[in-house]
Every structure is written in structure tokens, then in C-alpha cells.
Residue, then its C-alpha position, 0 to 999 in steps of 0.5 A: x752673304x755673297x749668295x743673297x747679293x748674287x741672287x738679290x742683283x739678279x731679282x733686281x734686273x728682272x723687272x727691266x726682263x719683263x718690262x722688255x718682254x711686254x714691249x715686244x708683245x705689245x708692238x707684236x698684238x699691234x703688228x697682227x693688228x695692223x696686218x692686212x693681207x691682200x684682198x681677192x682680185x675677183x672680190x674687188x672686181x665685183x664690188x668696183x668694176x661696172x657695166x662700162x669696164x672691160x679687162x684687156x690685155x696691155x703689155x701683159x697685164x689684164x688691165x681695166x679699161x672704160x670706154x665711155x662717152x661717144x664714140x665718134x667724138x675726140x678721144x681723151x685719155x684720162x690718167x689717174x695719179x699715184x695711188x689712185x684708179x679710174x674712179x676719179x674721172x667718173x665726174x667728168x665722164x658724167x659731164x663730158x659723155x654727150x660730146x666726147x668719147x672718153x677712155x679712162x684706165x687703171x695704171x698697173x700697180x693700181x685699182x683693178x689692174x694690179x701687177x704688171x709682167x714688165x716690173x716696171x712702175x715708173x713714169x717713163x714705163x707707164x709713158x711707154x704702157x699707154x703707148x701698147x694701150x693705144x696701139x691695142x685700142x687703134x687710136x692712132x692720135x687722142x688728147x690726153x689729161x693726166x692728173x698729179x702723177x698721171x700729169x707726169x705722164x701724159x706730158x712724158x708721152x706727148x715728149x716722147x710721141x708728140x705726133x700721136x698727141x693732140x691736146x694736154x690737160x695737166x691737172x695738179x701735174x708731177x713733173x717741176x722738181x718736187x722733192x719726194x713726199x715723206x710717205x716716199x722716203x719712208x718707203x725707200x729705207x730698207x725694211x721699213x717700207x718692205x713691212x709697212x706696206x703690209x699695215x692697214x691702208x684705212x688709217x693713211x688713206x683717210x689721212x691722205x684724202x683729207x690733205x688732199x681735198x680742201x672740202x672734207x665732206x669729200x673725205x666719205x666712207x665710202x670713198x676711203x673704204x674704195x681706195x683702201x681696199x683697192x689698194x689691197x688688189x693684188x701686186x699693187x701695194x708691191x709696185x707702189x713701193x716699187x715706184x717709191x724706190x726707183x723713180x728718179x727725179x723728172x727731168x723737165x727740160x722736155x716741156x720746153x720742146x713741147x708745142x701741143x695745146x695745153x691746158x693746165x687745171x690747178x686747185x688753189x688749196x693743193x696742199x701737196x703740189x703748190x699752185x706755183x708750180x702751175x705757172x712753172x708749167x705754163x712758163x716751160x710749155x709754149x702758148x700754154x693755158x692756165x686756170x686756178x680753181x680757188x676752193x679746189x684742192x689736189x683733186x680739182x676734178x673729182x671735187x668740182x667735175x661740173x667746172x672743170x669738165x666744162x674748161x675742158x671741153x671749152x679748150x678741147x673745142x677750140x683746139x680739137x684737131x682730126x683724130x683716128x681712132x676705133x671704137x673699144x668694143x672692136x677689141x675682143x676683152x676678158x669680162x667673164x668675171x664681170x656678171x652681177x658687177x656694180x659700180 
């Protein structure tokens, strides 16, 4: 008897055994299925890199760069956001490139630049990368349009270097007190950010344009497969969570000192950085210019390049002062790899 219910106890807490077995198979098949490994930078750069990129080196990092438009018009600087690339000014290089001279770049930690020596992914540290990018290209004083994260930047610098900067465009611009997004805090807590950064990026990349765009007919496949692959470019998926951890909150008592002409662009429909924050920024940043784009959402320029492009080349026109700048063809660039390149 003592034997039979031994045995028979035993039998009992086997299923809840098997049970946890089959849980952990289950949540190991999904994470094999939702590992991605890194794509080959030299794949990535055959397949999104065009006529116009040259890879020079900036502080260190090979870095895609396109110098577009013409060349003896002002230079606009044109900085993407957080998980972005060049790509999503080609609207308003298009649109701009008969009358302006237009430098659009990938940040390091995104699109075909990947890793930067310096380890360093924060706004501060790309305000001090487009200072090295300057000084390589010779362009003594350009304008600058920075969108959401890239906003942040461009204001930074012109903050930090403000005899060097002529204009500012701010579209959907980072920088008045936002708390960090979900994704950045999950990506801040230990382990969890370290694995999920691994997982397939399709899921949240399409997630992530649908927020972002009021119009879903811009959520394409081909621009979700775009971002998410270039966010497998090697070092990039490191240094975003790189910037999740270490970026502090900005401080933005410098936009007050500000006194270079600014436009802000905002899409009413943004629903990550509210359209209230534009007036906070028109309110800090002295004779400031703001317009709303009422069916726009956080990326103005890419879903509306015609509208937009046209308010800045109409500020650009009434504010344009003198700028020195050389033309990027005088830079010696890295475009071996760049035969049988399409955009």
C-alpha cells in the first residue's frame, strides 16, 4: 500500500513535468523562429545604396552620405530620426534638387553606416558627428533639418555651434520633455532588451510605420522590408539599444538662447510627438515660424514631400544667408562596393 501511493503520487505530477516541458519547447521553436541574425553590410549596401551614395569616413565610421541637388546652392543638412536612414528625405531631394545643394546622411547606428568606433549613440554625440561631417565635407556654415530624434539634433547643434548654422527646420522634433516611448523602456530593462533586440524586426517595423503614418497606403512592402532589413546592418540593432540605455532626458533651456531663423513642420495626426509640442518649440526658440499639416502624421516629409519641400524652400528663400561650402566630390570616398548599385 505504502508503495502504490509512493509511486501512484509520483504518476500524478508527471503531467505538470510534461506540461513544463512543452511550454519551454514552445517558447524555444518561437525563439528560433523569431531570431534574426545580422544581414551582410555589403548585401545591404547593393540593394540601398544608389548612384548618388559615397561611404566616407566620419570620426571613424564608414558613413553614407549623399550629396544631391545643386552644388553651388545653400547646404541643407538633412538628419533623419531613431531608426530611420536617408531614405526619407528622397521626397524632398526630388523636390528641392533644382535649387538647393542637399546632404542627406546616415547617422551611425542606422541605414548603411552601422557602428560607430566612438560607441557613442546619443543626441550630444551625433551633435558633435555632424560637427567631423562638416569639418570632412568643408562646409564652414550650412541649414539644417532634423526630423524627430534628427530634430533634436540639429537644434543641439545649432546650440552648441551656433556661428556654423544658418537655418533650422524642425519637423516632429525630439527635445521638450517627452517621456521615453514603451519599446525604450523595455529595451532598458536588463536581459530583455539584450534578447529582443535579436527577434525579427518585420513584426514591429510594420507596426511602427503604421503609427507613424496617418495614411496607411504609405505602410508598403517595400518600405517595411527597407527598414527592417536595414536595421539587421551590422552594429545597428547594438547601438539602438545602446541609445535606449544611455540617453538622458534633453535639457531644452538651450532653445531659449537660440536666435537662428527656424521653421518648425509638424503633421497634425502625430501620434508619438503631440502637435502641442510644435508651439512649445515656437515658444522657446525667438521669431520662430510654425505650420501644421493637418492629414500629416510624424513623418510630414515623406508623406507630403511636394507641401513640405515647398514651406522650406519658401523660408529658406527669405532667410537664406551667405554659406562657404565645398562641393563632395572634392572628398576622396570609399565607392568600391558601389558597382551594380540601385536605389
Amino acid at each position: 500500500m505504502l508503495r502504490e501511493a509512493k509511486y501512484g503520487a509520483a504518476d500524478r505530477g508527471r503531467p505538470w513535468l510534461l506540461c513544463l516541458w512543452v511550454m519551454l519547447g514552445a517558447l524555444l521553436s518561437v525563439a528560433l523562429w523569431a531570431y534574426t541574425p545580422s544581414l551582410p553590410a555589403e548585401m545591404l549596401k547593393t540593394r540601398y545604396a544608389n548612384e548618388d551614395s559615397k561611404f566616407i569616413d566620419i570620426g571613424g565610421a564608414q558613413t553614407h552620405v549623399r550629396d544631391q541637388g545643386n552644388p553651388d546652392g545653400i547646404p541643407l543638412v538633412l538628419i533623419h530620426g531613431s531608426g530611420g536612414s536617408l531614405h526619407v528625405w528622397e521626397g524632398w531631394t526630388y523636390e528641392l534638387r533644382s535649387k538647393r545643394r542637399l546632404i542627406s546622411v546616415d547617422l551611425p547606428g542606422h541605414g548603411l553606416t552601422g557602428a560607430w568606433p566612438r560607441g557613442a549613440y546619443t543626441v550630444e554625440a551625433y551633435a558633435d558627428f555632424i560637427e567631423v561631417l562638416l569639418d570632412t565635407l568643408k562646409i564652414e556654415r550650412v541649414a539644417l533639418a532634423g526630423h524627430s530624434l534628427g530634430g533634436a539634433v540639429a537644434w543641439t547643434f545649432a546650440a552648441r555651434w551656433p556661428d556654423r548654422v544658418t537655418q533650422i527646420i524642425l519637423v516632429d522634433a525630439a527635445g521638450e520633455n517627452r517621456e521615453a516611448a514603451l519599446p525604450t523602456r523595455f529595451a532598458r530593462l536588463p536581459v530583455v532588451g539584450d534578447i529582443g533586440i535579436h527577434f525579427k524586426p518585420e513584426i514591429w517595423v510594420r507596426r511602427k510605420l503604421g503609427q507613424a503614418y496617418a495614411d496607411p497606403a504609405m505602410v508598403t512592402d517595400e518600405r517595411v522590408k527597407r527598414t527592417a532589413e536595414l536595421q539587421r546592418f551590422p552594429g545597428n540593432r547594438e547601438a539602438t539599444l545602446q541609445r535606449a540605455r544611455t540617453q538622458e532626458p534633453l535639457d531644452p533651456a538651450p532653445l531659449k538662447k537660440l536666435v537662428v531663423p527656424t521653421l518648425i513642420l509638424w503633421g497634425a495626426k502625430d501620434r508619438w510627438v503631440p502637435v502641442s509640442d510644435a508651439f512649445r518649440f515656437e515658444s522657446d526658440i525667438k521669431g520662430s515660424k510654425v505650420q501644421i499639416f493637418d492629414q500629416l502624421g510624424h513623418d510630414p516629409m515623406e508623406e507630403d514631400p511636394r507641401a513640405t519641400a515647398a514651406s522650406v524652400d519658401a523660408f529658406l528663400t527669405a532667410t537664406t544667408t551667405r554659406s562657404v561650402s565645398q562641393p563632395l566630390s572634392a572628398i576622396q570616398p570609399n565607392t568600391d562596393h558601389l558597382a551594380g548599385t540601385h536605389q
